[in-house]
Each structure stands twice: as C-alpha cells, then as structure tokens.
DSSP file (Angstrom, degrees, kcal/mol; ACC not computed):
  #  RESIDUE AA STRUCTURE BP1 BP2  ACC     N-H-->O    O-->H-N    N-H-->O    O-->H-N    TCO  KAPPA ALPHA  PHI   PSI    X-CA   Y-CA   Z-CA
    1    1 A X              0   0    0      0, 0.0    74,-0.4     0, 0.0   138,-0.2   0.000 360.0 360.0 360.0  41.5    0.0    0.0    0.0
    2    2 A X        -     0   0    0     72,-0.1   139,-0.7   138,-0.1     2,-0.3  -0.202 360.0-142.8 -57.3 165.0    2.8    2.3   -1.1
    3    3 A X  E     -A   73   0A   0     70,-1.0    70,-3.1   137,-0.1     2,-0.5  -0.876  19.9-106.9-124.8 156.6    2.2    5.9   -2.2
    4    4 A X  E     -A   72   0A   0     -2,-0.3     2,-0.6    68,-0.2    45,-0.4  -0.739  35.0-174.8-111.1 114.2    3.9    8.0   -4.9
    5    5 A X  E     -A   71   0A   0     66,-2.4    66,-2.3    -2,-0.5     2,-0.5  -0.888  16.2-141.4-113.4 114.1    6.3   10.7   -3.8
    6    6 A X  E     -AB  70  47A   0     41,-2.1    41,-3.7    -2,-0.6     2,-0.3  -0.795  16.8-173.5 -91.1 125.4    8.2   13.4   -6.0
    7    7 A X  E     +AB  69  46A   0     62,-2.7    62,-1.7    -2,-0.5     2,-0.3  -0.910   8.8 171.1-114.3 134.5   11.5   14.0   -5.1
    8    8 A X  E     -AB  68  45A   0     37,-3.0    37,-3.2    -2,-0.3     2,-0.9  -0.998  25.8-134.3-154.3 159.1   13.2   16.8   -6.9
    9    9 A X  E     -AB  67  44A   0     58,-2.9    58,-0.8    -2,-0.3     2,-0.4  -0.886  25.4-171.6-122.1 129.5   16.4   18.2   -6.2
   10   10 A X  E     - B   0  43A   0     33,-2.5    33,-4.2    -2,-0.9     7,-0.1  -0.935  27.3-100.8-127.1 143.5   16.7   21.8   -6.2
   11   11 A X  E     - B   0  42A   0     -2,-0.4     2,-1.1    31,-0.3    31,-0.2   0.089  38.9-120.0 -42.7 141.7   19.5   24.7   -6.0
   12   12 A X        +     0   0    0     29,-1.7     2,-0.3     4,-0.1    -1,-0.1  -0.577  69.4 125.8 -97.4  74.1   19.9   26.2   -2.5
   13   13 A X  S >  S-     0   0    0     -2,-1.1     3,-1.5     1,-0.1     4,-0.2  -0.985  70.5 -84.4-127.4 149.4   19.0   29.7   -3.6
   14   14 A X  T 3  S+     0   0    0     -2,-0.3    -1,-0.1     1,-0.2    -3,-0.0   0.017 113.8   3.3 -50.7 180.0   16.5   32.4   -2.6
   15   15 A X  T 3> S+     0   0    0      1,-0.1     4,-1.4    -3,-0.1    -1,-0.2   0.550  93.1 112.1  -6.1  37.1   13.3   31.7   -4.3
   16   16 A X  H <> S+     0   0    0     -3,-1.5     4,-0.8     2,-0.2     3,-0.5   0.931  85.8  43.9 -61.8 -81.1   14.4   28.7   -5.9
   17   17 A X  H >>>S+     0   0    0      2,-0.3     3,-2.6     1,-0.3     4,-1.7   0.847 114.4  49.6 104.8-114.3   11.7   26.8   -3.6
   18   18 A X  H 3>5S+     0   0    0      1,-0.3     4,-2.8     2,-0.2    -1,-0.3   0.667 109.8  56.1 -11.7 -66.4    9.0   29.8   -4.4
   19   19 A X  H 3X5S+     0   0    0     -4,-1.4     4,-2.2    -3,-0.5    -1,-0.3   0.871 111.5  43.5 -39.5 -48.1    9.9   29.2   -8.6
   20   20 A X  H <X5S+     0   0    0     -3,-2.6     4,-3.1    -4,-0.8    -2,-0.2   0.936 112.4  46.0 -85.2 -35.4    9.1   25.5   -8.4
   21   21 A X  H  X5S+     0   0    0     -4,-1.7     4,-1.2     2,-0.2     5,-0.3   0.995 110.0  55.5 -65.5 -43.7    6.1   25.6   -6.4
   22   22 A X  H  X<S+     0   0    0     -4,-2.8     4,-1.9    -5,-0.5     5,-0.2   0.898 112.6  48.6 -41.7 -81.3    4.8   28.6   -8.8
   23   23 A X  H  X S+     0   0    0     -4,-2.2     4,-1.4     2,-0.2    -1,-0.2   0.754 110.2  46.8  -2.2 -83.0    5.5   25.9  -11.7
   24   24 A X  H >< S+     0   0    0     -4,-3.1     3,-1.5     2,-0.2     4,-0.2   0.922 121.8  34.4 -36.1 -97.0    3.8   23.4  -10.2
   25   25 A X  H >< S+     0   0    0     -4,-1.2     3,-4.2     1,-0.3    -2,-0.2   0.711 103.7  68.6 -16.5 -66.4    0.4   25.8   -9.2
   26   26 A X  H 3< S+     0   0    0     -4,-1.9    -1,-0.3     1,-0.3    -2,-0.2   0.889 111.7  39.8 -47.9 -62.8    0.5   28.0  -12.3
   27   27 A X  T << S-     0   0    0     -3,-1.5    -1,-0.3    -4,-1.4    -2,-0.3   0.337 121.1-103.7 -52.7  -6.5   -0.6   24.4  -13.8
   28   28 A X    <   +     0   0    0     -3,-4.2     2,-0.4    -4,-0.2    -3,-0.3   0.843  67.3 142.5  67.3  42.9   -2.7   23.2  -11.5
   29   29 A X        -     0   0    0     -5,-0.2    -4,-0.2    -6,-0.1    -1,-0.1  -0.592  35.7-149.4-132.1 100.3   -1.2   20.9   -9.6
   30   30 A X        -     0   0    0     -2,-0.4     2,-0.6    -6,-0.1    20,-0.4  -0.081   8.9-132.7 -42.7 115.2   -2.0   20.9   -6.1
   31   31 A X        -     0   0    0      1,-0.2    18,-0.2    18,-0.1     3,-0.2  -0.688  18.6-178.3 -90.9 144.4    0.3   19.9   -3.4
   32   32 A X  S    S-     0   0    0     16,-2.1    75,-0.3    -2,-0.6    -1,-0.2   0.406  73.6  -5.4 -89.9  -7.4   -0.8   17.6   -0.7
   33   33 A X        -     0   0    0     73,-0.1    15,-1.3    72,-0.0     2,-0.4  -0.339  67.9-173.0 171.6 100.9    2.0   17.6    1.2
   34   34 A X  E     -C   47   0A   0     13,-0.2     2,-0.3    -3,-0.2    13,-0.2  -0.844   2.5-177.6-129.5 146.2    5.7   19.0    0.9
   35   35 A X  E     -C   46   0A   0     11,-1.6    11,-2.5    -2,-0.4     2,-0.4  -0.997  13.2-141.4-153.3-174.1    9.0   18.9    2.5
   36   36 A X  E     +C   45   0A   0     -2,-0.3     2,-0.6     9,-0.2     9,-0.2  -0.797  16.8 168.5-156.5 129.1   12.2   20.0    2.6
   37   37 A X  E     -C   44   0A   0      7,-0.5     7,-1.8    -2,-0.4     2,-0.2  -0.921  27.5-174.0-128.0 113.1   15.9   18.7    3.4
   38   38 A X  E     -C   43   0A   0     -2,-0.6     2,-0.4     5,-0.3     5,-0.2  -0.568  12.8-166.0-122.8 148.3   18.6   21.2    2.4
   39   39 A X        -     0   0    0      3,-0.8     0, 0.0     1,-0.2     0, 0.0  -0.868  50.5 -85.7-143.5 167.3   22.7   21.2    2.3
   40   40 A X  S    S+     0   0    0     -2,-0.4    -1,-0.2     1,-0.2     3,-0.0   0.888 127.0  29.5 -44.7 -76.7   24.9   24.0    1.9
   41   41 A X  S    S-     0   0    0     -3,-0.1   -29,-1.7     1,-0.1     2,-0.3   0.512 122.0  -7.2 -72.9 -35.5   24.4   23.6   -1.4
   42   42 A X  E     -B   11   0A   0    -31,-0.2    -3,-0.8   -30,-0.1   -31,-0.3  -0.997  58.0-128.4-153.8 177.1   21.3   22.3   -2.7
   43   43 A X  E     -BC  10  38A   0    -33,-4.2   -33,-2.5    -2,-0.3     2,-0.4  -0.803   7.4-127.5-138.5-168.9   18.2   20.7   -1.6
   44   44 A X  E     -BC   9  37A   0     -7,-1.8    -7,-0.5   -35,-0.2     2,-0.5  -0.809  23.4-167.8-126.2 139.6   15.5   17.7   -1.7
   45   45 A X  E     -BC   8  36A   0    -37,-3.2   -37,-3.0    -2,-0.4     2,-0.4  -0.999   3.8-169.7-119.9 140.1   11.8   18.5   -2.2
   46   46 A X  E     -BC   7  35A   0    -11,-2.5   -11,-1.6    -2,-0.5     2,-0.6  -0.982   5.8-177.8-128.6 143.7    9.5   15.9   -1.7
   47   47 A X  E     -BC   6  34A   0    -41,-3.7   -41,-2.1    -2,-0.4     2,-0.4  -0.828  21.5-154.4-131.1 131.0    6.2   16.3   -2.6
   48   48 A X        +     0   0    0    -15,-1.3   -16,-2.1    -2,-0.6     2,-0.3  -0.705  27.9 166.5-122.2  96.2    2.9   14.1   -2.3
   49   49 A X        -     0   0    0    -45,-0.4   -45,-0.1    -2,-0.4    96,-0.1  -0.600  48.8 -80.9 -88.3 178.4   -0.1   15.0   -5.2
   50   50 A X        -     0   0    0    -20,-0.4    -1,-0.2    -2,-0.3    92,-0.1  -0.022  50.5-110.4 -50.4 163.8   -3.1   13.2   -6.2
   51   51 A X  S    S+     0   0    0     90,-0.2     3,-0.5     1,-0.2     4,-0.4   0.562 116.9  56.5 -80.7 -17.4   -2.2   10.3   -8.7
   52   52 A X  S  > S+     0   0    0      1,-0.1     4,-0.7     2,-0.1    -1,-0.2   0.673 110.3  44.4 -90.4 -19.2   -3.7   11.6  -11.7
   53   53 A X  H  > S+     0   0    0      2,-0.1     4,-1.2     3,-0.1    -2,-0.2   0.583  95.3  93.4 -96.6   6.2   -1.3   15.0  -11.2
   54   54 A X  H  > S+     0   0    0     -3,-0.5     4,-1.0     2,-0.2    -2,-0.1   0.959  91.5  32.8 -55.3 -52.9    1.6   12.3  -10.5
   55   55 A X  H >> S+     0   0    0     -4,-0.4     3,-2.5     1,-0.2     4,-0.9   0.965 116.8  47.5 -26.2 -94.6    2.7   12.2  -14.0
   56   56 A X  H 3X S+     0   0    0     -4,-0.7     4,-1.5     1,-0.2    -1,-0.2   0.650 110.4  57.7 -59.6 -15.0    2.2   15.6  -15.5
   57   57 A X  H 3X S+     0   0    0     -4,-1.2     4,-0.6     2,-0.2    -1,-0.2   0.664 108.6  41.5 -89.5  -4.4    3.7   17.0  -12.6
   58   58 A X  H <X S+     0   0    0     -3,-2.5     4,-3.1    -4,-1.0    -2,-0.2   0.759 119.1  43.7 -91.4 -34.7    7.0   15.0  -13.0
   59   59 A X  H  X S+     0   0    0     -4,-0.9     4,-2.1     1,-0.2    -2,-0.2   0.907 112.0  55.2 -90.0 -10.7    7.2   15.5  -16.9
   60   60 A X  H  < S+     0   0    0     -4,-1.5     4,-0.4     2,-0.2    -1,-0.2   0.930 115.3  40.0 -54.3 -47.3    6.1   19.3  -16.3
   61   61 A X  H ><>S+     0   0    0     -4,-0.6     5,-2.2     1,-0.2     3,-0.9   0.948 115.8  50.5 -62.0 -56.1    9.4   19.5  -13.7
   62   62 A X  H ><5S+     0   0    0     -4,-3.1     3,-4.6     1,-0.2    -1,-0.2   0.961 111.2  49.5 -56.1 -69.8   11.6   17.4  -16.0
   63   63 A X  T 3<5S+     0   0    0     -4,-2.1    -1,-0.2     1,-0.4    -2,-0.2   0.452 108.9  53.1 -62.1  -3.4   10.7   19.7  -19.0
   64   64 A X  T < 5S-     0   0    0     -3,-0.9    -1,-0.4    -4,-0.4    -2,-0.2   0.063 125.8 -90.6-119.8  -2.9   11.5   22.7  -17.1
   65   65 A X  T < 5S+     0   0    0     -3,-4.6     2,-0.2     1,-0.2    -3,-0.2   0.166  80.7 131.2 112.8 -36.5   15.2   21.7  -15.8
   66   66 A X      < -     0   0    0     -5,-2.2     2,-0.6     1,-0.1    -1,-0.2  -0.297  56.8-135.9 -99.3 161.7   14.6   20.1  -12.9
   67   67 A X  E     +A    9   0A   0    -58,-0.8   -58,-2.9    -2,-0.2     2,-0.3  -0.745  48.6 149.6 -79.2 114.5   16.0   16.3  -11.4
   68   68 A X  E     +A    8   0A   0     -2,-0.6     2,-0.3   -60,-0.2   -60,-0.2  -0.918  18.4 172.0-132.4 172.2   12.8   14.7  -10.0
   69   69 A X  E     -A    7   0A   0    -62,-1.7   -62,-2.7    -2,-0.3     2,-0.3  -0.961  34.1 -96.2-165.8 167.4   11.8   11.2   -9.7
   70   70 A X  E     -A    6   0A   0     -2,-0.3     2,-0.4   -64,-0.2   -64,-0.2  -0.568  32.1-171.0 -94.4 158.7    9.2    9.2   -8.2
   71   71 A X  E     -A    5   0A   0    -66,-2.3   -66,-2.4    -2,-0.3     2,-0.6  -0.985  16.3-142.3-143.1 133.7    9.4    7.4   -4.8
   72   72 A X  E     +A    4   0A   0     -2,-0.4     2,-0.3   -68,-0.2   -68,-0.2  -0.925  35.5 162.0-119.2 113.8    7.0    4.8   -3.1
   73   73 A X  E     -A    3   0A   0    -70,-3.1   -70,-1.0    -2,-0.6    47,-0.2  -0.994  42.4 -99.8-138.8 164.8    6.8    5.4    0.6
   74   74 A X  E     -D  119   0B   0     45,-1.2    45,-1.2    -2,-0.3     2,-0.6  -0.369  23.2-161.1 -69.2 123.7    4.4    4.5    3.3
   75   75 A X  E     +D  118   0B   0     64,-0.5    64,-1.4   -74,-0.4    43,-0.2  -0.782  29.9 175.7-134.1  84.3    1.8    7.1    4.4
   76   76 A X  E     -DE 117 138B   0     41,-2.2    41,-1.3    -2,-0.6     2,-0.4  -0.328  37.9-110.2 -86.9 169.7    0.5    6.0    8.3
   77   77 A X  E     -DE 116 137B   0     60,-3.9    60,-0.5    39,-0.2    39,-0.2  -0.933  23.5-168.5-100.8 127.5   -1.6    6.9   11.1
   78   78 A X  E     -D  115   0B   0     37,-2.4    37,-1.6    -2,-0.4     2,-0.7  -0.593  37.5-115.1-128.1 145.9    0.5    7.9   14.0
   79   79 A X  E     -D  114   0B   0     35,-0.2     2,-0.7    -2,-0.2    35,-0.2  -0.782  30.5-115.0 -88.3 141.3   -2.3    8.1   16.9
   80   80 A X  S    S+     0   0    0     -2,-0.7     2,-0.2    33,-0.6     3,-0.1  -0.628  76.9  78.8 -68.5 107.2   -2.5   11.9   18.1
   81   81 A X  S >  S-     0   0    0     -2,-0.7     3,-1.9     1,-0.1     4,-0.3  -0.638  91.6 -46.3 136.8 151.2   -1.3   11.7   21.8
   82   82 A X  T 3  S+     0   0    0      1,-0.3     2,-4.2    -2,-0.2    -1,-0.1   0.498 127.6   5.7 -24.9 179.3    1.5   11.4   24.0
   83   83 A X  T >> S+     0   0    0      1,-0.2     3,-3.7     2,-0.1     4,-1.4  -0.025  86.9 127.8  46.9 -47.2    3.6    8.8   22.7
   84   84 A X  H <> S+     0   0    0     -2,-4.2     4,-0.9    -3,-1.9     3,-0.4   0.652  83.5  31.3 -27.3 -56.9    1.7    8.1   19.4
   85   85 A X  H 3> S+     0   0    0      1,-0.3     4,-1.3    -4,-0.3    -1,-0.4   0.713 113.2  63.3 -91.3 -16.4    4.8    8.4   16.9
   86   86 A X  H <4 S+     0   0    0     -3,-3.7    -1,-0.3     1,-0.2    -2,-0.2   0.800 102.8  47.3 -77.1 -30.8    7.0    7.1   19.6
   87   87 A X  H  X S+     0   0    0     -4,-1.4     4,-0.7    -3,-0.4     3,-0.3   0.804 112.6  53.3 -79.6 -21.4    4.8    3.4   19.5
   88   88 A X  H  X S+     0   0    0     -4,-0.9     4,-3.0     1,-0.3     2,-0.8   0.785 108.6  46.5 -77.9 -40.7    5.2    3.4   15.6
   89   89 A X  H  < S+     0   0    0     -4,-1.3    -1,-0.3     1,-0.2     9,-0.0  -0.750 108.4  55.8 -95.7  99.6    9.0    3.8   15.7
   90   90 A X  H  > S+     0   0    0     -2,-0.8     4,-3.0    -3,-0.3    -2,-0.2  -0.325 108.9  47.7 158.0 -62.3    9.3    1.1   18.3
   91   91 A X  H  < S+     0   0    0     -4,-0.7     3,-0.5     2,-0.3     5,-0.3   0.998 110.6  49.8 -44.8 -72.8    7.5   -1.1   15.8
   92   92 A X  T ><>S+     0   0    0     -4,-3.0     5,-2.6     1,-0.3     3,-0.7   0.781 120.3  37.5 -63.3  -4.8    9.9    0.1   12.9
   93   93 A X  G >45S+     0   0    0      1,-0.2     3,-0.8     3,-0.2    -1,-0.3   0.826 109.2  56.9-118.8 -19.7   13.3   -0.7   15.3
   94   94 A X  G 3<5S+     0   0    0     -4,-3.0    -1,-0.2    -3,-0.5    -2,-0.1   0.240 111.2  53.5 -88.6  32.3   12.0   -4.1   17.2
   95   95 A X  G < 5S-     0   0    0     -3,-0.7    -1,-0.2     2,-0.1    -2,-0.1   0.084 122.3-118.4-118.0  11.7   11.7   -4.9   13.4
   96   96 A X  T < 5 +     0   0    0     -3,-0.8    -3,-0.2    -5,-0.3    -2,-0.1   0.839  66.0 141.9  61.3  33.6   15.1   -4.0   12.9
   97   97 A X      < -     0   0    0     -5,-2.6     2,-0.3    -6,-0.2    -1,-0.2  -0.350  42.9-131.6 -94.8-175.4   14.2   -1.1   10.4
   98   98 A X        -     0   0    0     -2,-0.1     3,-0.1    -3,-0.1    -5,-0.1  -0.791  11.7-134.3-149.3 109.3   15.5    2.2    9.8
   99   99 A X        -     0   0    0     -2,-0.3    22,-0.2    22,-0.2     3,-0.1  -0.075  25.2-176.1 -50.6  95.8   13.6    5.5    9.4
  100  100 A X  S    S-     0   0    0     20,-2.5     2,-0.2     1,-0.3    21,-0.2   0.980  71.0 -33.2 -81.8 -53.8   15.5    7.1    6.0
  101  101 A X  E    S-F  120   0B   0     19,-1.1    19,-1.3    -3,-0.1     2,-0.3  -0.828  70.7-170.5-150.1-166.2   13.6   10.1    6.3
  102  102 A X  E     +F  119   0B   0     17,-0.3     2,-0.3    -2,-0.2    17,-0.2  -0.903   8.5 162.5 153.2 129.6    9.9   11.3    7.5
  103  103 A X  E     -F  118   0B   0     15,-0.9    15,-2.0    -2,-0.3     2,-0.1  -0.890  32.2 -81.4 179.5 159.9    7.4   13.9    7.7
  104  104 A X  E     -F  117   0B   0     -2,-0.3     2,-0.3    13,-0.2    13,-0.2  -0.368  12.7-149.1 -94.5 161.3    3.7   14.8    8.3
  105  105 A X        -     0   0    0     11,-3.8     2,-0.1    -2,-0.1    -1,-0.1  -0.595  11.9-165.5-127.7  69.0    1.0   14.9    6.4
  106  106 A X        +     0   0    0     -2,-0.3     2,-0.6     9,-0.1   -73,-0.1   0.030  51.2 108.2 -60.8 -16.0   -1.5   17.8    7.6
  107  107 A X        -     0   0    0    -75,-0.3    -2,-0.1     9,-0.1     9,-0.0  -0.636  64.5-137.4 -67.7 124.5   -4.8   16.9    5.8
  108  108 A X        -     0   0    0     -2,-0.6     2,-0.2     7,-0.0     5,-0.1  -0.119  20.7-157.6 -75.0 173.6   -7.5   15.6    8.1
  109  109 A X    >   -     0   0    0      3,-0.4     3,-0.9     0, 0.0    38,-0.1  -0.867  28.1 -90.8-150.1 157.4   -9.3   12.5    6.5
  110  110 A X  T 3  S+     0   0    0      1,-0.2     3,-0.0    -2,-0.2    37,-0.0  -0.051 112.3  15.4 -69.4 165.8  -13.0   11.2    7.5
  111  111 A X  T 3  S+     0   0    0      1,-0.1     2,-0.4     2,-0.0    -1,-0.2   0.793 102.5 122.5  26.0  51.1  -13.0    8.5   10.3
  112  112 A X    <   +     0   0    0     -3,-0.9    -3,-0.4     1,-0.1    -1,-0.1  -0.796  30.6 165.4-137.4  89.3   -9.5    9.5   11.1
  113  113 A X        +     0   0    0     -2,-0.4   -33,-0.6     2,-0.1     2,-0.1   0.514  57.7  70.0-104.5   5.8   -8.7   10.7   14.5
  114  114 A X  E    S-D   79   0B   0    -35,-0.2     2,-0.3     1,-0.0   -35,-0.2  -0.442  82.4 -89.3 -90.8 169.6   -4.6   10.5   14.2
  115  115 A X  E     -D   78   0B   0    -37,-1.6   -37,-2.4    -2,-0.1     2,-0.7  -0.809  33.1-143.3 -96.6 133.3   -1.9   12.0   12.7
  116  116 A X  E     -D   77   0B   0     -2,-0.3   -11,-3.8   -39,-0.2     2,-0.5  -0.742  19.2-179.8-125.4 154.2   -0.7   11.0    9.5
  117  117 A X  E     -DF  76 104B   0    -41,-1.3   -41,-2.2    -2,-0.7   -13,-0.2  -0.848  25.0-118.5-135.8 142.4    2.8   10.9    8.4
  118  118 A X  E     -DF  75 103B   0    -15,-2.0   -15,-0.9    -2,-0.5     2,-0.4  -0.421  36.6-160.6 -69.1 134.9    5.4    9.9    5.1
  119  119 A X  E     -DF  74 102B   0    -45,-1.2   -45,-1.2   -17,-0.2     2,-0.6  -0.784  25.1-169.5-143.8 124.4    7.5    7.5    5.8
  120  120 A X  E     + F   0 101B   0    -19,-1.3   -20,-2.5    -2,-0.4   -19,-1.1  -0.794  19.5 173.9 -64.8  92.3   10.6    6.3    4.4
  121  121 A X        -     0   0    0     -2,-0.6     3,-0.2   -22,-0.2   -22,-0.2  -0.474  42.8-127.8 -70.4 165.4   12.3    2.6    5.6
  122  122 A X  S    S+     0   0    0      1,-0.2     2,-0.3   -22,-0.1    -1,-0.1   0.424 107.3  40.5 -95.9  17.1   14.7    1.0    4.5
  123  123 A X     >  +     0   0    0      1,-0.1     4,-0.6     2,-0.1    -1,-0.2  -0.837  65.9 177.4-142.3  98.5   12.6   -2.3    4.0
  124  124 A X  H  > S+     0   0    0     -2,-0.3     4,-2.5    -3,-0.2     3,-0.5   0.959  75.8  60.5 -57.9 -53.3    9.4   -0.9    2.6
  125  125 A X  H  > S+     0   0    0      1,-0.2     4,-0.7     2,-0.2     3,-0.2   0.894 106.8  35.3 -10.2 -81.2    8.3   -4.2    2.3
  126  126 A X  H  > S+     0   0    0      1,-0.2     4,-1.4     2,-0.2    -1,-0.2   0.747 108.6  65.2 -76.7  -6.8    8.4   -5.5    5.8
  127  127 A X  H  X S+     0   0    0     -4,-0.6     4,-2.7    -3,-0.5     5,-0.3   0.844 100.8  49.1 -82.2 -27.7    7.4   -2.6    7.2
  128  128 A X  H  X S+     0   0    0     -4,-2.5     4,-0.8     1,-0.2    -1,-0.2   0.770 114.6  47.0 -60.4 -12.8    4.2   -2.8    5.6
  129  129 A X  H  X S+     0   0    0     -4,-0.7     4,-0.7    -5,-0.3    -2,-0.2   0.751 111.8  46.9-109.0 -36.2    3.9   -6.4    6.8
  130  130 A X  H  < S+     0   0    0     -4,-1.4     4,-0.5     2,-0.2     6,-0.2   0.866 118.1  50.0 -77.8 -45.9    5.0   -5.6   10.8
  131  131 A X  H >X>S+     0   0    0     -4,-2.7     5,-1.6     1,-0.3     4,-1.4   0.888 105.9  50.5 -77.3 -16.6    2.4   -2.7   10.4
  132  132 A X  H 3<5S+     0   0    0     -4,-0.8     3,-0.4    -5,-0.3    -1,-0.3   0.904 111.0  55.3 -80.4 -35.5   -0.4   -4.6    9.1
  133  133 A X  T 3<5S+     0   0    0     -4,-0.7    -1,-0.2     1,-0.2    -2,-0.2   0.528 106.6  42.2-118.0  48.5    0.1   -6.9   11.7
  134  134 A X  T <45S-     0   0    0     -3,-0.5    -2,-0.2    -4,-0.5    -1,-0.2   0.149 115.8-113.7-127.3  10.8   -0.1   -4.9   14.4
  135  135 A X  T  <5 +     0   0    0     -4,-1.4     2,-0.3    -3,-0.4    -3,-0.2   0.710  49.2 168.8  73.4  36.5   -3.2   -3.0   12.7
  136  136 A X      < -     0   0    0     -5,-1.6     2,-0.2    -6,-0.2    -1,-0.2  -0.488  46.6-109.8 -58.3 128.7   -1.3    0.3   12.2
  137  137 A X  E     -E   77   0B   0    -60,-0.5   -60,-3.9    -2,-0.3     2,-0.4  -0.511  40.2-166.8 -86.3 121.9   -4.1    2.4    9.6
  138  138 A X  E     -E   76   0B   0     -2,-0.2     2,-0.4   -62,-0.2   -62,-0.2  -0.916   8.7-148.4-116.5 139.0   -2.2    2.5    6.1
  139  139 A X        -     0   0    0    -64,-1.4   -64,-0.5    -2,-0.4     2,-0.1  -0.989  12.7-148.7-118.0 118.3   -3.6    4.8    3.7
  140  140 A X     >  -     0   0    0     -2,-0.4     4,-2.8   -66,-0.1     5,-0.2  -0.131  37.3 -86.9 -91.1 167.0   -3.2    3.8    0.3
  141  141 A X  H  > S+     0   0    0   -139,-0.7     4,-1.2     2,-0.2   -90,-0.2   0.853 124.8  59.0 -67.5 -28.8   -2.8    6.0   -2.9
  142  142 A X  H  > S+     0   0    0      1,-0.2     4,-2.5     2,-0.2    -1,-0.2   0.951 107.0  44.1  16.9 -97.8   -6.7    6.0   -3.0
  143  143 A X  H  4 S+     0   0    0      2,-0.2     4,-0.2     1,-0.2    -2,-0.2   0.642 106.6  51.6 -73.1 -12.9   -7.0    7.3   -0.2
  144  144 A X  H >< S+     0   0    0     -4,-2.8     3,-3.7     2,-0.2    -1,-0.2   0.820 106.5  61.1 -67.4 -70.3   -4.6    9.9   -0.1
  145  145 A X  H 3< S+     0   0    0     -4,-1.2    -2,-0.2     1,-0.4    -3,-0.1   0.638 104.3  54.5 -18.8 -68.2   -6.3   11.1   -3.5
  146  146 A X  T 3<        0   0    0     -4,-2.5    -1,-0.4     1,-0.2    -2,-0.2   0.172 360.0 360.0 -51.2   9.6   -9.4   11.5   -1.5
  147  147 A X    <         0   0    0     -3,-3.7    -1,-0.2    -4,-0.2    -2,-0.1  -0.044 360.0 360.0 -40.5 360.0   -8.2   13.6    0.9
C-alpha cells in the first residue's frame, strides 16, 4: 500500500523553492503535502499530489530543468497523543528497520482521529507487513487522492 512521492532536487538559492512551487500551481497541480531537506548547497523537495497530477507533474518539472523522480513510501496513522509516533518507531526498530527520512502529512481524513505521516524505511516491504500486523491504519494512494 505504497504511495507516490516526488522527489526533486533543487539549488539552495533564494526563491528557488517559491519558482518551483509557482511551476507546479500556475498548472494546477495541487500539493498535498511537501518537504524539505537542504545542504549548503542544494536541496531535496518531496512532494505528495493526487495520482492523476503524479505524472504531469513530473514531466512538467523534467521539461522545465529540474532532477525529480518518483518514490514509493508508506503514508500511516501515527495516533495523536502522547507517545503516538513514539509506539510506531518502536514497531519500525524491534523490526530491525531504519527511518531514512519522515514527515507529516496535515490533511485531516474522515473516520481519522490520528496523525498521518510519510514515511521512508529502509525495508518498505516488511514494514508494511510488521504494520499490518499490528493494525497500524495505512492509507493507500486512493485514499490519499481523497483527501
């Protein structure tokens, strides 16, 4: 129940960041969810649309200069309260994974009283498979899309 995640790597300059999202918008393509992980020198946006704006938004980027690709990462419900994201990475390390990177993902969803957050392992695989059986709520590309 992966989800599809644009990664694009962009110059660490003023409105660099301001330029792409303008790109993106001017076109319509709504983000659902963005962050952003910077070095001296340049930095990573990752980005979550709908699946039908996965596409055009990639060859829009590509056609336009910039390095993106697509990424399948895990998009859970971390319960809202103390602890909550601390009992999810507890799960991912007594499975002997390892959180490559992470971040939330601020649009409520109906019958959804948690938080939900991107997540990179480094064994997507089994992490779907320890959280399904410990009945962690996985939101599929669907369901983001209905958001």
């Amino acid at each position: 129940m992966f989800i599809k995640q644009i990664s694009v790597f962009l110059e660490n300059k003023r409105g660099a960041l301001r330029e792409m999202t303008e790109l993106l918008g001017k076109s319509g393509v709504d983000l659902l969810a963005l962050s952003v992980a910077d070095t001296q020198n340049f930095g990573i946006i990752r980005i979550i649309v709908s699946s039908v704006a996965t596409e055009p938004a990639l060859k829009l980027l590509r056609d336009n200069g910039y390095t993106a690709k697509v990424n399948h990462v895990i998009c859970a419900e971390v319960p809202d309260r103390p602890l909550g994201l601390c009992e999810l990475l507890s799960l991912i390390e007594q499975a002997n994974l390892s959180v490559e990177y992470m971040y939330s993902f601020l649009r409520a969803s109906r019958g959804s009283e948690g938080a939900h957050m991107i997540l990179r392992l480094s064994d997507g695989e089994k992490a779907m498979q320890v959280f399904q059986m410990h009945e962690v709520n996985l939101f599929s590309q669907e369901d983001v899309d209905a958001l």
